[in-house]
Structures are given as C-alpha cells and as structure tokens.
C-alpha positions as CSV (number, residue, x, y, z in Angstrom):
1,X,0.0,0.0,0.0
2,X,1.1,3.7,-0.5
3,X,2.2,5.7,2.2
4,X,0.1,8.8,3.5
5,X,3.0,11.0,1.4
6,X,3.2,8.9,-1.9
7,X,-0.7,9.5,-1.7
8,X,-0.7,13.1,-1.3
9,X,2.0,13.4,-4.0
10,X,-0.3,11.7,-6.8
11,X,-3.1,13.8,-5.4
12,X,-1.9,16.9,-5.9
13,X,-0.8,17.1,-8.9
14,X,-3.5,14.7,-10.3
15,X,-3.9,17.6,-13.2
16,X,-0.2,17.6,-14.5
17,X,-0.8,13.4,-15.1
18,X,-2.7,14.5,-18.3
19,X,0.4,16.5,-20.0
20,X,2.7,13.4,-18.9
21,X,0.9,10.8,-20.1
22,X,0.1,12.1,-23.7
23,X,3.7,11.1,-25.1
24,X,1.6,7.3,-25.0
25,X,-1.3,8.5,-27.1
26,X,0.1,7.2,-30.3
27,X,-1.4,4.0,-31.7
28,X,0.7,1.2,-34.2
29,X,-1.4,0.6,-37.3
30,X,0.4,-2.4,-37.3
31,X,0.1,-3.6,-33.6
32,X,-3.5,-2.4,-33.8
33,X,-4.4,-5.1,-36.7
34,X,-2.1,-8.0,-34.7
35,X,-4.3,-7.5,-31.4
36,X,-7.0,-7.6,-33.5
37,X,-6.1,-10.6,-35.5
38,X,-5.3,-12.8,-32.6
39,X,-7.9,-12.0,-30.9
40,X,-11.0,-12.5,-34.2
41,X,-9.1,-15.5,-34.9
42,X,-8.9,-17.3,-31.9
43,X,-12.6,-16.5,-30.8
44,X,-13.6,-17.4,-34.4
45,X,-11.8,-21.1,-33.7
46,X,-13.3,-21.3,-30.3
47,X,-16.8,-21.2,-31.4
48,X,-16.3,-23.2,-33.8
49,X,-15.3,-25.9,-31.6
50,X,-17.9,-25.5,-29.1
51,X,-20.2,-26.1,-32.6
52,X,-17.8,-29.5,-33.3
53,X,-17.8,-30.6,-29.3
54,X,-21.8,-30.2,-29.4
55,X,-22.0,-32.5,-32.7
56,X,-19.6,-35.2,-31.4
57,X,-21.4,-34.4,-28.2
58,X,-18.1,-34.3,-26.2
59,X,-20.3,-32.0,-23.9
60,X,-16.9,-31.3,-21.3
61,X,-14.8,-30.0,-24.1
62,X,-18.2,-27.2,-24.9
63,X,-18.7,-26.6,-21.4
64,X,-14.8,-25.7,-20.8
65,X,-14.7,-23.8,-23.9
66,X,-17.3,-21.5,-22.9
67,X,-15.1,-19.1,-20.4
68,X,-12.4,-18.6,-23.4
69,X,-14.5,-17.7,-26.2
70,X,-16.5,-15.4,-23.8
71,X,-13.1,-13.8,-22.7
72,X,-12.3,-13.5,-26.3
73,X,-15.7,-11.5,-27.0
74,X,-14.4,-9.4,-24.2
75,X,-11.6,-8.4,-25.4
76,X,-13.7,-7.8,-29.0
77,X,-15.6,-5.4,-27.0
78,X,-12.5,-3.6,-25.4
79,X,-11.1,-3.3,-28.9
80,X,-14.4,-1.7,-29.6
81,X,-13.7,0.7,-26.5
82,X,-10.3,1.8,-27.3
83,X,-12.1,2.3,-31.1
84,X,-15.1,4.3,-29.2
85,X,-11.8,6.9,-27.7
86,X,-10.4,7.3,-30.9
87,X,-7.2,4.9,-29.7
88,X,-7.0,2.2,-31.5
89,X,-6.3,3.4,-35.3
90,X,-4.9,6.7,-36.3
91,X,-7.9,7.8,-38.4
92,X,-11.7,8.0,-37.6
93,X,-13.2,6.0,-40.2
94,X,-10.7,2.8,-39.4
95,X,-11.8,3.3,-35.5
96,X,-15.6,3.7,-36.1
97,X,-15.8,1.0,-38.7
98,X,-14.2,-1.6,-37.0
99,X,-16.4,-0.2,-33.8
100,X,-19.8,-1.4,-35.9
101,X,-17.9,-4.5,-36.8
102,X,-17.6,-5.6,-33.8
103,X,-21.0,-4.2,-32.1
104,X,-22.7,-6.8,-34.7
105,X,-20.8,-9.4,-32.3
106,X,-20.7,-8.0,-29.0
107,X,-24.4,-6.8,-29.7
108,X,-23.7,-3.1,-28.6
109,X,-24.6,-0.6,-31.1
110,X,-21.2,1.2,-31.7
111,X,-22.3,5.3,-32.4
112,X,-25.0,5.2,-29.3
113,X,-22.6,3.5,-27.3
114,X,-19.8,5.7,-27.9
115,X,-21.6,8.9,-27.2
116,X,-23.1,7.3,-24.0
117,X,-19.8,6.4,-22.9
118,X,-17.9,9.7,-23.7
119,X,-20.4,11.1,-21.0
120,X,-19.6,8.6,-18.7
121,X,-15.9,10.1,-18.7
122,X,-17.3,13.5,-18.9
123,X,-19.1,12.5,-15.4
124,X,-17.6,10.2,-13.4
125,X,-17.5,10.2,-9.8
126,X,-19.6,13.7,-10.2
127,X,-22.6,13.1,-7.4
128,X,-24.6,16.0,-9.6
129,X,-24.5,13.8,-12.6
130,X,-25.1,10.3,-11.2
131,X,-26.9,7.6,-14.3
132,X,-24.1,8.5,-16.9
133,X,-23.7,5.3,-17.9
134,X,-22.3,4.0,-14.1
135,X,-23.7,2.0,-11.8
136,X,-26.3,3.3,-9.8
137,X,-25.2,4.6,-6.3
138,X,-27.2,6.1,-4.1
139,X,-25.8,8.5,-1.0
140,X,-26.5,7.2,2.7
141,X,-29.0,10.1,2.7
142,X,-30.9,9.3,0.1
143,X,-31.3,6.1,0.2
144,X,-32.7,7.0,4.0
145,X,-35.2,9.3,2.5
146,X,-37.0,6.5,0.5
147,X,-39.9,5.1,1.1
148,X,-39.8,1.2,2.2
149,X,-40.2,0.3,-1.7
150,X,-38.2,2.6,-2.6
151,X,-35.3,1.0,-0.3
152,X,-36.3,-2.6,-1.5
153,X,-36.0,-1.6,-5.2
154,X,-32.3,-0.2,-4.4
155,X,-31.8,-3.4,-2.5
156,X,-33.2,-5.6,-5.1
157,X,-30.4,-3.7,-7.6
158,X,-27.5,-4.0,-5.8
159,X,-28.1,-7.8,-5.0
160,X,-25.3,-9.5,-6.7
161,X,-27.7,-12.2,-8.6
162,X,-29.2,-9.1,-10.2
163,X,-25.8,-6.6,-10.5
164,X,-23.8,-9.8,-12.4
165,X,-26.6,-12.4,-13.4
166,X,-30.1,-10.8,-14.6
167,X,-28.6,-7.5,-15.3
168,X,-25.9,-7.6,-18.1
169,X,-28.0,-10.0,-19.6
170,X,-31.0,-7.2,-19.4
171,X,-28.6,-4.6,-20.4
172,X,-26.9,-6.2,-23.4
173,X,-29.7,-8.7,-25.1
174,X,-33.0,-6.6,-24.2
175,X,-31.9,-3.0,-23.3
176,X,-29.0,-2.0,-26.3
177,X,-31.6,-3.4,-28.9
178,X,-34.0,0.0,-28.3
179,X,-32.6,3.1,-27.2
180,X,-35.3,4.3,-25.4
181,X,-35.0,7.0,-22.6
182,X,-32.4,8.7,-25.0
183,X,-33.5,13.0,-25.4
184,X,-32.1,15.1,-27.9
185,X,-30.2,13.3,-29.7
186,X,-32.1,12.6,-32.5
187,X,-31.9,10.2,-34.7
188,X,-28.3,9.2,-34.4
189,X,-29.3,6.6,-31.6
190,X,-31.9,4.5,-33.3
191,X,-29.8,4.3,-36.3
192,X,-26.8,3.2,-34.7
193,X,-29.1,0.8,-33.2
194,X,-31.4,-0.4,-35.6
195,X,-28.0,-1.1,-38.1
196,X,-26.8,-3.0,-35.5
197,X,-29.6,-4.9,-34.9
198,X,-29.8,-5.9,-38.7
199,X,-26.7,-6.8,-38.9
200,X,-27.2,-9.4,-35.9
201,X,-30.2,-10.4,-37.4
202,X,-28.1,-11.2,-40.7
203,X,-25.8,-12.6,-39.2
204,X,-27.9,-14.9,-36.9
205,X,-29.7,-15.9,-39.8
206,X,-26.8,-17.1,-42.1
207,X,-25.1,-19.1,-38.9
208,X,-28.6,-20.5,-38.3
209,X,-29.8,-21.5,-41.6
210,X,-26.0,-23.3,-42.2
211,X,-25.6,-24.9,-38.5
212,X,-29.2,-25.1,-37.1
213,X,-31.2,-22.7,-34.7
214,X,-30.7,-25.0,-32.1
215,X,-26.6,-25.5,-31.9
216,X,-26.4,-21.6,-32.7
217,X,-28.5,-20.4,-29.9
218,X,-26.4,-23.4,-28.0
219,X,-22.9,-21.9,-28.6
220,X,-23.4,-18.1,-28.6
221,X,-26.2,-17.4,-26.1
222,X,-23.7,-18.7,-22.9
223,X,-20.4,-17.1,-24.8
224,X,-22.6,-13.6,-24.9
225,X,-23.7,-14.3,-21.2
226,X,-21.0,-14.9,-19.7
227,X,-18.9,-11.9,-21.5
228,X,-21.8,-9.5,-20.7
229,X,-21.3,-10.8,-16.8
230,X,-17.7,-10.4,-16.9
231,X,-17.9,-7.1,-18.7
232,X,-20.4,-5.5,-15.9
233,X,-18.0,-7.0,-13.6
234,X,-14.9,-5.0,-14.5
235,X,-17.0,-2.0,-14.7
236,X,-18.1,-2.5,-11.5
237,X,-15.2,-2.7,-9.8
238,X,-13.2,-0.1,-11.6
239,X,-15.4,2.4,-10.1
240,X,-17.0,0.8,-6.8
241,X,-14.9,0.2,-4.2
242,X,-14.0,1.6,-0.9
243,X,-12.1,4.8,-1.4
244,X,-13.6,5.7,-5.2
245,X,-13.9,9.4,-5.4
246,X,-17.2,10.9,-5.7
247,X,-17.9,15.0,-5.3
248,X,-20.7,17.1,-5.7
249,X,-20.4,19.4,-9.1
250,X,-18.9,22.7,-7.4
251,X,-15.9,20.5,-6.0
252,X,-15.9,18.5,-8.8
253,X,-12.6,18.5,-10.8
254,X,-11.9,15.9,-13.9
255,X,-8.4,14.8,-13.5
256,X,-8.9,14.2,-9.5
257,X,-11.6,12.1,-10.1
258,X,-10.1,9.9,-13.0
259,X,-7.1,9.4,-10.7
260,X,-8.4,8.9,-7.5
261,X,-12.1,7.5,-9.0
262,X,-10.6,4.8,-10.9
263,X,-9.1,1.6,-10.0
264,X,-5.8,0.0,-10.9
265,X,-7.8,-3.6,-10.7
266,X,-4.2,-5.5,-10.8
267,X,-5.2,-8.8,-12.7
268,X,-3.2,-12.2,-13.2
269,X,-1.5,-11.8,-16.4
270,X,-3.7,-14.3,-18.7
271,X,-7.3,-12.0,-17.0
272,X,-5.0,-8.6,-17.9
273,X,-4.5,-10.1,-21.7
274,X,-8.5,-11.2,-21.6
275,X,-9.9,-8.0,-20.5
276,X,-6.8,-5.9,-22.2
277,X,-5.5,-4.1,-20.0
278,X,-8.6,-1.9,-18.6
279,X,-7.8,-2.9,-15.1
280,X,-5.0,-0.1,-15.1
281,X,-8.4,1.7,-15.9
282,X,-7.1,5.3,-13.6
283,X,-4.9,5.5,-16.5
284,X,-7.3,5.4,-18.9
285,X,-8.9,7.7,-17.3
286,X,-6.6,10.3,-17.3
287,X,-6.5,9.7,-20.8
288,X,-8.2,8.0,-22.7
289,X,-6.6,8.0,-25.8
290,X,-3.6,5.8,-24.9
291,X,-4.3,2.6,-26.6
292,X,-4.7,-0.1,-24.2
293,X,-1.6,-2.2,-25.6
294,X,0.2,0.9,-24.1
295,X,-1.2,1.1,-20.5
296,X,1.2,-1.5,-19.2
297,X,4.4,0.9,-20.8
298,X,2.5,4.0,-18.6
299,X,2.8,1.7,-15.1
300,X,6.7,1.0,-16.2
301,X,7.6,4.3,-16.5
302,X,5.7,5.6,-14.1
303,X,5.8,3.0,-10.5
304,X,4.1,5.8,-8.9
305,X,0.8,5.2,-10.7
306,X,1.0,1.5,-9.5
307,X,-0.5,1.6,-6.3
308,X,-3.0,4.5,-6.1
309,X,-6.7,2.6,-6.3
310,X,-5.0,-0.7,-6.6
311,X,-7.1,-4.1,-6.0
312,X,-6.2,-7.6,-6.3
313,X,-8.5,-10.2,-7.9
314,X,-8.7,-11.3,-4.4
315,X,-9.6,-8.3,-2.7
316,X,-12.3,-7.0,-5.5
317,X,-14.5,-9.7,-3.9
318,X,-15.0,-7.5,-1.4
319,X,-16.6,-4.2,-3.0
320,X,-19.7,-6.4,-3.7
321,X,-20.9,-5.6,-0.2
322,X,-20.2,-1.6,-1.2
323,X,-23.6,-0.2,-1.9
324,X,-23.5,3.3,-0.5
325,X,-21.8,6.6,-0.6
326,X,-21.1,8.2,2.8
327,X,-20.7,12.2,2.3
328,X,-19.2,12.3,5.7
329,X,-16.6,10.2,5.3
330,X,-16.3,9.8,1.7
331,X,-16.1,6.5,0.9
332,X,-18.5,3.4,-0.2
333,X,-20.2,1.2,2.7
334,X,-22.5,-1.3,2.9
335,X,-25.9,-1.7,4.3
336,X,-24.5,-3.2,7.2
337,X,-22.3,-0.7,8.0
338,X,-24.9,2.3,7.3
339,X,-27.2,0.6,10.2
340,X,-23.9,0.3,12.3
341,X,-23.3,3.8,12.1
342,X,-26.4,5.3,11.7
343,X,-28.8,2.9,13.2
C-alpha cells in the first residue's frame, strides 16, 4: 500500500498526469491489426469448436470452452472501446468501422454507445451527474429518505444475482436493442441501433440456416452471457470500491476524479491479456486516448501510478458488499455498515 505521502503526491498534482501521459497516445497501425487478429481468430476457432464438441457431443470439451471464447468476446468489446476513444487506429473512419464491426458481435450498437460512454468520462465520480452510464449509487441520505419500496428496489439492484446475473443479460440482449429514454439526440441513436440490430439479425440468420437454430443459440447465447457478466463485472469494480472518489459538481474537478475514482484492478496476467489491460483503468482515465496495448508501458515508467486505487483479484470480492456513498466520510459502505453507524 502507498504511504500517506506517496498519496498526497499523486493527489496533488493529479492535473499535471494529463500533459505526462500524452507522449503514449500514439497507436501502431500495425500492432492495432495484430491485437486484433489474434484475438478475431482465436474467438472465431473457439466457437467453432464449441459447434464441433456439441456435434460429437463431447459435452466437457463445450462446457470448458465457454469461459475462453466469452473472454475473447471481451476483449472484442475492449477493442471496440479503445475504437469508441479514438485509440485504437490513427484515423476516424478505421476506428468507427471496425467499432460497428464488432458491435454486430458484441451486440452493442457502436455510435449510441460511444456517445453514451464519452459522458460517462465527462461524469464520473460527479454526485450531480449520477446515471451516466455507471452503476447506480445512491448516498447514505438518500437512500434513507425513500420510502420502504423505494429502499427494496435499491436493495433488489445492488443484489449480486441481479448486479452480475439478470442484469448484463437485461442490459446487453434486451436493453442495447432499443434506445429508449435517449433525449435530444435525435436520430443518431436508433440508427446506430437499428443497423446494429440488422446486422445481428443477418448474421444470426446465415449461422442458423447453415448450423441449425438450435446449436447456434447453444454456442453463442452462454459465450454472450457470460462476456456480458464479466464485462459488468470490471465495470463494476473499476469504479465501486472503498475509497472511489465521488464530489458534488462545485468541487468536482476531472483529473482528481479519474485518478483517485478509478481503479488499478491488478489482474493475473492471462485476465489482464482477456480484459486488455482496462484494469490499469485510472490511467485510462486520465487519458483515454492511450491505446490499451500501451497502459502496461505508462505503469513502467511511471511506479508511482502502481498503487494508487489498486485491487487484487482477491480483494475486488470485497466491494460487492459496497452499496452506499457516505458524504461524511467519503467512501462506499455497505448496508450493514450504514445501520452500524447510523442505526
């Protein structure tokens, strides 16, 4: 862990991070088409043998394949990301395009997304703008001012069979195929979604027509589960846990809250290649422009970024229980703790 000092240090000149870290900004054309090569490739192989292990029903060889070729889809969908920030090619039209690409397979309509996402950076950790695309996180004072339904429904969102089972399925097969609740944007978001939508339709209909509805629905339904699971996972914890960075707008300052509101979620290095590299997601906060093939060269230059909003695998377990902003201390607690401390 830091000491008090180190802490201070980063926190201070939180604001300066942005001017050191843009010398990392620049992508490789030809890195950018090897990440995505061996990552299309391999998830391409991989449901295809989940499709062979279900015909020669060699049911343990589909069942273990399942967690690869969902960590491949998620790293598809960080590709998409780093293409939604500009990062991942030098020029808009290669990002954006290879953005829809991939929304067709990672069912997230790319132009939609990308604007919702933008104003998740333009937000977070902002208690004034709260339901930018984040999690939903209630202070200890309102969530004492609901009513007793109120207080369930919160309750009922936060429970971790709804947060990680019921919810990215919602969000990702139900939810991104209708942009509704969207204002002023017009029409932007129901194309971006509607093309999308066609082109999984096509696409669904081709690998059904030459494989069967049955063995398609079989191989990509649990591959698109469990990404979406995973994926509402790491955004959960890059952002929830114990001393995240909220502030209400007039103290609210960008670069303090991408440092400090961010989490280094230090992964094993087979989850870090998986989920490329947006566990060191304070960086990519800072700026999000770095390509993500270029976050680990940030933490090697720069130790001192290491440790601030560092988790373990091990320890991210924990911030399920987190549920609740405390203003007077500023940090996340849990239910338990709110009835602790304020009975």
């Amino acid at each position: 862990m830091p000491t008090a000092d180190q802490c201070g240090a980063a926190k201070s000149d939180a604001k300066s991070w942005m001017a050191r870290l843009s010398g990392y900004r620049q992508s490789d054309p030809r890195r950018s088409v090897w990440e995505l090569l061996i990552t299309a490739i391999p998830f391409t192989l991989a449901w295809s043998a989940m499709l062979t292990s279900l015909k020669l029903e060699q049911f343990w060889l589909y069942a273990l394949l399942i967690f690869p070729a969902a960590g491949l889809l998620v790293r598809l969908f960080m590709i998409q990301h780093d293409c939604g920030h500009g990062s991942f090619f030098r020029n808009r039209s290669g990002n954006d395009w290879t953005g829809r690409v991939i929304g067709v397979l990672t069912m997230t309509p790319y132009d939609h997304w990308k604007r919702s996402h933008a104003g998740h950076h333009a937000s977070s950790g902002n208690l004034d703008r709260r339901g930018i695309g984040d999690v939903d996180t209630l202070t200890v004072e309102e969530y004492r001012a609901r009513s007793r339904w109120g207080r369930l429904r919160y309750r009922l969102y936060r429970n971790p069979l709804v947060m990680f089972g019921i919810g990215p399925i919602y969000v990702f097969l139900l939810q991104s195929r209708l942009p509704l609740g969207v204002v002023g944007k017009g029409w932007e978001p129901w194309i971006s979604t509607m093309t999308t939508n066609l082109g999984i339709a096509v696409a669904a209909g081709l690998l059904m027509r030459a494989f069967g509805i049955g063995p398609f629905l079989l191989v990509h339904l649990p591959i698109v589960i469990a990404a979406a699971a995973t994926g509402v996972w790491l955004f959960y914890v890059q952002h929830q846990f114990e001393d995240t960075h909220w502030a209400a707008n007039e103290n609210w300052e960008f670069h303090e809250a991408a440092l400090h509101g961010s989490s280094h979620y230090d992964l094993p290095g087979v989850l870090r290649w998986f989920t490329a590299n947006i566990g060191m997601h304070h960086v990519h906060h800072l700026c999000s422009r770095i390509p993500y093939y270029r976050l680990p060269e940030v933490l090697r230059d720069h130790p001192d970024l290491r440790d601030i909003g560092r988790l373990t695998l091990w320890e991210s377990f924990g911030c399920v229980r987190l549920t609740l902003w405390d203003q007077r201390q500023g940090r996340l607690i849990s239910f338990r703790e709110m009835n602790e401390i304020y009975g």
